[in-house]
Backbone as ProteinMPNN parsed JSONL, in Angstrom:
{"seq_chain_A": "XXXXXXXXXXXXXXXXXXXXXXXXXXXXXXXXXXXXXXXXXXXXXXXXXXXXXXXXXXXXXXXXXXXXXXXXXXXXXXXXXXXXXXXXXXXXXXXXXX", "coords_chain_A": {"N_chain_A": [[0.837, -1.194, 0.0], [1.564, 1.544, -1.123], [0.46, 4.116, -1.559], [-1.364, 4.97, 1.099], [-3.569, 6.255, 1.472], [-5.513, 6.72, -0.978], [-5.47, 4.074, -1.685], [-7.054, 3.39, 1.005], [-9.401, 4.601, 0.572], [-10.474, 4.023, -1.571], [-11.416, 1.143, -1.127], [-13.21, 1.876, 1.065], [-15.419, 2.86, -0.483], [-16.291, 0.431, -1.752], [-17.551, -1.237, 0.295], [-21.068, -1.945, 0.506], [-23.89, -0.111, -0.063], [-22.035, 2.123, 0.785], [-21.268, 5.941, 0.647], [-19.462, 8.673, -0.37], [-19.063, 11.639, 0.447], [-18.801, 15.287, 1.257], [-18.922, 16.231, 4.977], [-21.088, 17.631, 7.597], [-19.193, 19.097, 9.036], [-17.582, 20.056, 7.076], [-15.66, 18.538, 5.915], [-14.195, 17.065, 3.351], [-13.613, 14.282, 2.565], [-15.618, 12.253, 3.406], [-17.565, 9.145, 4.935], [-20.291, 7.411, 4.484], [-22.905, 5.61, 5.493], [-25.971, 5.04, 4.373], [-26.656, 7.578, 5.018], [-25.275, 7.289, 7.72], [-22.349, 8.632, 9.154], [-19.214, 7.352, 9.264], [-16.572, 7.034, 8.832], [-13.823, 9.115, 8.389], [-11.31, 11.235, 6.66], [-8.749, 13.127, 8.039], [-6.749, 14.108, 7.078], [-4.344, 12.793, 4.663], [-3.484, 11.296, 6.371], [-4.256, 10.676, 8.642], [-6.964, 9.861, 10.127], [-10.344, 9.941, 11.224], [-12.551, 7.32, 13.133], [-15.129, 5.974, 13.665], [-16.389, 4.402, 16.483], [-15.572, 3.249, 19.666], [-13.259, 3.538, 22.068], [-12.394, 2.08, 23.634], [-13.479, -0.39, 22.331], [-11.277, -1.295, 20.599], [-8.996, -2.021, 21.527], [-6.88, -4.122, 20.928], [-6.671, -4.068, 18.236], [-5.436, -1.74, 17.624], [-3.597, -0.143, 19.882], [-2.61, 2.154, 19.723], [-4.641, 3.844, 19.437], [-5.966, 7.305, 19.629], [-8.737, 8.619, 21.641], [-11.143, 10.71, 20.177], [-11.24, 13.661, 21.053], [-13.61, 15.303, 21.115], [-15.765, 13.253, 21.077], [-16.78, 10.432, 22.627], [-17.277, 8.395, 21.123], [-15.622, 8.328, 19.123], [-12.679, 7.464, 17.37], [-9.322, 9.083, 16.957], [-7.038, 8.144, 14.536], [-4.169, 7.307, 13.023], [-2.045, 7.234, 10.127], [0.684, 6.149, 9.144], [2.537, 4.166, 8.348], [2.615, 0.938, 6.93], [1.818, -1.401, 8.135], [-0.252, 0.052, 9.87], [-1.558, 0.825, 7.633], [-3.305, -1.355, 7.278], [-4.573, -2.052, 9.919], [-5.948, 0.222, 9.861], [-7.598, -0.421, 7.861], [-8.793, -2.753, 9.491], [-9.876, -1.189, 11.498], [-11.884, -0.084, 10.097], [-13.236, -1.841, 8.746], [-14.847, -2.732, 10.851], [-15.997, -0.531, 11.75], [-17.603, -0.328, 10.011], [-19.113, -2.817, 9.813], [-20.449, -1.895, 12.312], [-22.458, 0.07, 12.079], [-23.734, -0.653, 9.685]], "CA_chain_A": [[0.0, 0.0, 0.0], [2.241, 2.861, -1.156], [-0.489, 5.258, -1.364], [-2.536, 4.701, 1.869], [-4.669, 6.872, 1.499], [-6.11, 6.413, -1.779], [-6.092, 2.464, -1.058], [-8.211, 3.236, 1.928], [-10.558, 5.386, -0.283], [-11.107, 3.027, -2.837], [-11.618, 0.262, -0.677], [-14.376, 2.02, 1.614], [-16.368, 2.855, -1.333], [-16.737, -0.849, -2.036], [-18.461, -1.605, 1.228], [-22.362, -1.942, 0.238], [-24.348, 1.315, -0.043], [-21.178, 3.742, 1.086], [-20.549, 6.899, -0.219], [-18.459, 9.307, 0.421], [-19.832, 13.175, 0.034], [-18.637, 15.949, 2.697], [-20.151, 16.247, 5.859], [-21.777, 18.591, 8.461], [-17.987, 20.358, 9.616], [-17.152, 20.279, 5.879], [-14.865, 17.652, 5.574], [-14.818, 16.285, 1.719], [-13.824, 12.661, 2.756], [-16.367, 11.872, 5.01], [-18.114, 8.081, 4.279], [-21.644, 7.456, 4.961], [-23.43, 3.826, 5.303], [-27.545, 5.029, 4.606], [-26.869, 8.942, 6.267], [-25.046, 7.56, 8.951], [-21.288, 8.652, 8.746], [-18.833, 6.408, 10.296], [-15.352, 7.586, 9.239], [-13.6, 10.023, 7.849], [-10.343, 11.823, 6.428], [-8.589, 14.757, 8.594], [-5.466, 14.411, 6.422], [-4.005, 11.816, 4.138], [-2.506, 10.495, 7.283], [-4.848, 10.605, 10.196], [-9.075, 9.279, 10.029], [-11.554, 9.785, 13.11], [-13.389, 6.493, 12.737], [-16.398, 5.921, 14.802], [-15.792, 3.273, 17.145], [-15.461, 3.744, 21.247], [-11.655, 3.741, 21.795], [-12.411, 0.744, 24.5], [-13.499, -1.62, 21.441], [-10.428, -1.444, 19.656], [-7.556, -1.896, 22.462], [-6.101, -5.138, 20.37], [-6.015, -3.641, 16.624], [-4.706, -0.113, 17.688], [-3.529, 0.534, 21.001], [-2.046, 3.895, 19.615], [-5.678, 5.412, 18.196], [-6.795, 8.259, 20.297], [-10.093, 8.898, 21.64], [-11.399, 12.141, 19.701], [-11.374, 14.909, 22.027], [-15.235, 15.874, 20.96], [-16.956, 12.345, 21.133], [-15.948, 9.215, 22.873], [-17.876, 7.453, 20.2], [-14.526, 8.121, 17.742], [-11.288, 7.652, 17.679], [-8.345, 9.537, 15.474], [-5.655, 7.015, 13.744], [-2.577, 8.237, 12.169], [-1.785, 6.413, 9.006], [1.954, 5.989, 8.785], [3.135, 2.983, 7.401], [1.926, -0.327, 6.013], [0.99, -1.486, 9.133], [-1.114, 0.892, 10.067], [-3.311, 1.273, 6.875], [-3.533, -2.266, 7.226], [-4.794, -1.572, 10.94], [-6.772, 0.96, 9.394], [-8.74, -1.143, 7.011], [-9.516, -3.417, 10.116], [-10.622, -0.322, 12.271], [-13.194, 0.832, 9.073], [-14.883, -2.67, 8.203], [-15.496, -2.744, 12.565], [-17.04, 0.541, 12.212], [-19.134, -0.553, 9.175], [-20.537, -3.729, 10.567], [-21.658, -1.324, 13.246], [-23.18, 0.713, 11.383], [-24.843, -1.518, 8.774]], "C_chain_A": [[0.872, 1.244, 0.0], [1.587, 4.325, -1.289], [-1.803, 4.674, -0.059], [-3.721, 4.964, 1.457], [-6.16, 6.832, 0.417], [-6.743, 4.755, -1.918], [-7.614, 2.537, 0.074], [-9.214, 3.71, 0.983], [-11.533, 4.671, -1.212], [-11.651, 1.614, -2.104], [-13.014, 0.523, 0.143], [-15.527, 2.522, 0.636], [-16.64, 1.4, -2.24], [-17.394, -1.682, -0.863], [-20.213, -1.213, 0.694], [-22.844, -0.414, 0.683], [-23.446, 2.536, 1.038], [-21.322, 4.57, 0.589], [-20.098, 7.44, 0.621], [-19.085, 10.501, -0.173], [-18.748, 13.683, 1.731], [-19.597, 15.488, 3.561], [-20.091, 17.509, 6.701], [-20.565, 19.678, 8.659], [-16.935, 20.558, 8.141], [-15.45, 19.268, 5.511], [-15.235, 16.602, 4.046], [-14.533, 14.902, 1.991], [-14.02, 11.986, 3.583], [-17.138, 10.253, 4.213], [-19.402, 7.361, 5.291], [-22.396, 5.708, 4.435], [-25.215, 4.737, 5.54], [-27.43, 6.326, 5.493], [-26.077, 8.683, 6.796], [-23.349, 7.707, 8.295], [-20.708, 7.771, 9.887], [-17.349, 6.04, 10.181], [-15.044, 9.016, 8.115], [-11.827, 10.679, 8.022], [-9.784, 13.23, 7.24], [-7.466, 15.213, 7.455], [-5.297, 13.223, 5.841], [-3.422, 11.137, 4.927], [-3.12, 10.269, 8.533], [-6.639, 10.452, 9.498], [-9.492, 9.562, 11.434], [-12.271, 8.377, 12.009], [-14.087, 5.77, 13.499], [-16.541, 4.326, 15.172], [-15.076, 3.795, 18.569], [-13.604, 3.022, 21.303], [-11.48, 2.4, 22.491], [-13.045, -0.33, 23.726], [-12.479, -2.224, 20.406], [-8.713, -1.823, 20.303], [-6.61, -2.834, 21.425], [-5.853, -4.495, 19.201], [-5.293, -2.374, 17.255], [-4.924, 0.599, 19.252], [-2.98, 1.913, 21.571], [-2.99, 4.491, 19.051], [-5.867, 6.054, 19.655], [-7.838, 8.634, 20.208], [-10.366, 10.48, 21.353], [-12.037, 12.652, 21.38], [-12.979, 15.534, 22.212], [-16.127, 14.642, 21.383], [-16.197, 11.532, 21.42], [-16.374, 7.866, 21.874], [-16.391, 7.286, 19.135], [-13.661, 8.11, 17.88], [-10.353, 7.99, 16.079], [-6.902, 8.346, 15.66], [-4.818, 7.385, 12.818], [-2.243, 6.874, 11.157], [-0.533, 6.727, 8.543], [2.804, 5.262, 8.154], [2.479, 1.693, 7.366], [0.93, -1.268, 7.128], [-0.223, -1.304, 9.893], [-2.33, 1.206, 9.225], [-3.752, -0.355, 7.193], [-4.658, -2.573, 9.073], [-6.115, -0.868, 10.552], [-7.726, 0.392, 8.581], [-9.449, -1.993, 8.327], [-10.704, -2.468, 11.352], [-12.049, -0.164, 11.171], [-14.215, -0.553, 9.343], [-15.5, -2.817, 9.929], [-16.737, -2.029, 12.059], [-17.906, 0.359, 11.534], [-20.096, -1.611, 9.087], [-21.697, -3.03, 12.214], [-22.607, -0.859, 12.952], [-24.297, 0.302, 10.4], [-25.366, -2.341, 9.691]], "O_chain_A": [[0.93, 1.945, 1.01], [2.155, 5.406, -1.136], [-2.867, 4.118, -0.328], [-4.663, 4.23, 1.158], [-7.346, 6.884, 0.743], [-7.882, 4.342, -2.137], [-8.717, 1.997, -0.012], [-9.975, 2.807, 0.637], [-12.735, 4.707, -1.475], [-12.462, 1.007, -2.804], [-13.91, -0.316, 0.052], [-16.651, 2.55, 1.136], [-17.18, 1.439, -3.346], [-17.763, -2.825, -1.13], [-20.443, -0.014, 0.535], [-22.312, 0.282, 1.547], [-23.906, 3.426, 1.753], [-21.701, 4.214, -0.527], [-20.073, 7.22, 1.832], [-19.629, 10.39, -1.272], [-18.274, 13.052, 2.676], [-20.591, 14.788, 3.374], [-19.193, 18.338, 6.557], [-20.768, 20.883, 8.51], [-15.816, 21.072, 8.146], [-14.438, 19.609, 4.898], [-16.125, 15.788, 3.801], [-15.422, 14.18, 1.541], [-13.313, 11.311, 4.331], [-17.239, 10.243, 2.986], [-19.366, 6.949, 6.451], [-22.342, 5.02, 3.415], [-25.616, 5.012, 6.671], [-27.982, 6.317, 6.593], [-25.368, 9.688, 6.845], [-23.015, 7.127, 7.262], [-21.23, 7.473, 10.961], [-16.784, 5.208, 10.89], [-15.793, 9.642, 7.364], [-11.192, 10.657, 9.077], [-10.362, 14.302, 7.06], [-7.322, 16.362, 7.036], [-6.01, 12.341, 6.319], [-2.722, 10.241, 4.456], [-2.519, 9.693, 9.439], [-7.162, 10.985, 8.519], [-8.912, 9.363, 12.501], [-12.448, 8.34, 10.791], [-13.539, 4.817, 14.053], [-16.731, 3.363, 14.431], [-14.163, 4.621, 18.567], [-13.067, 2.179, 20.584], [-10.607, 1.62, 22.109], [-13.234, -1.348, 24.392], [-12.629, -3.186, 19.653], [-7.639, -1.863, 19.702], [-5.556, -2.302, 21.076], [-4.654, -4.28, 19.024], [-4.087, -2.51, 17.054], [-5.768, 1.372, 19.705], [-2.864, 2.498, 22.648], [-2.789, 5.442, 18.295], [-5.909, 5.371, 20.678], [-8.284, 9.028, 19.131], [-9.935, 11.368, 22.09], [-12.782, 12.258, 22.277], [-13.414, 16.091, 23.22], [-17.166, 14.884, 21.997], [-15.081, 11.469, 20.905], [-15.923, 6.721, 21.893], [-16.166, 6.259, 18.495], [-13.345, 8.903, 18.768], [-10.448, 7.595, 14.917], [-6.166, 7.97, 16.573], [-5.172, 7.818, 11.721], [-2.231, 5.705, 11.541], [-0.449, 7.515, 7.601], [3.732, 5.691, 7.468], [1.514, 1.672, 8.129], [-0.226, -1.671, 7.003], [-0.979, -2.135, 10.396], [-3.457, 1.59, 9.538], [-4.968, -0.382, 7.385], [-5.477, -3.492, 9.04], [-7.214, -1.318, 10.879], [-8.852, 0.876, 8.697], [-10.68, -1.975, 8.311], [-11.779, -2.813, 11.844], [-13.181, -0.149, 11.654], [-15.342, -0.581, 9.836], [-16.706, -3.022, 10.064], [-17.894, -2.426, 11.925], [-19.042, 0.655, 11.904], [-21.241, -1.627, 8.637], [-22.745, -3.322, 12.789], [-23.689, -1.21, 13.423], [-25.433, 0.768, 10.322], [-26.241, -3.146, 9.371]]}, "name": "protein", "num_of_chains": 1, "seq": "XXXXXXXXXXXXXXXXXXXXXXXXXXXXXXXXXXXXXXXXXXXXXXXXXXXXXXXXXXXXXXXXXXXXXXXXXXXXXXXXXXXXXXXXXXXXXXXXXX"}
């Protein structure tokens, strides 16, 4: 995965009725299951992705619980590891969600 970011991108728009549109605080790569959003881009290197920080201790014991909602946590996307990390944090959040 030499382009995380775009990997992730392309990959969460192949989860069943995703899209991706902005959302509410104007973020353009926000990704929505039926309305509900359930992650999203801060930077090509960091996601909030909705998911309580205490369901994820084993995949990513380095995400941080967003500062606004304990429902989300931000994940830094650094190396191969990590998006790989990162793909397992998303499909979580989108069996929650679906």
């Amino acid at each position: 995965m030499a382009d995380h970011f775009s990997q992730l991108r392309d990959m969460l728009i192949t989860f069943p009725s995703v899209v991706e549109r902005q959302n509410e605080f104007g973020t353009k790569h926000a990704y929505f299951y039926r309305n509900r959003e359930f992650a999203h881009f801060h930077s090509e290197n960091q996601m909030d992705i909705k998911i309580p920080r205490n369901e994820i201790e084993q995949i990513a014991p380095d995400a941080i619980e967003n500062p606004f909602s304990a429902q989300w946590i931000l994940f830094n996307i650094n190396s191969e590891d990590d998006a790989k990390r990162a793909f397992l944090l998303l499909q979580k959040a989108y069996r929650k969600v679906a």
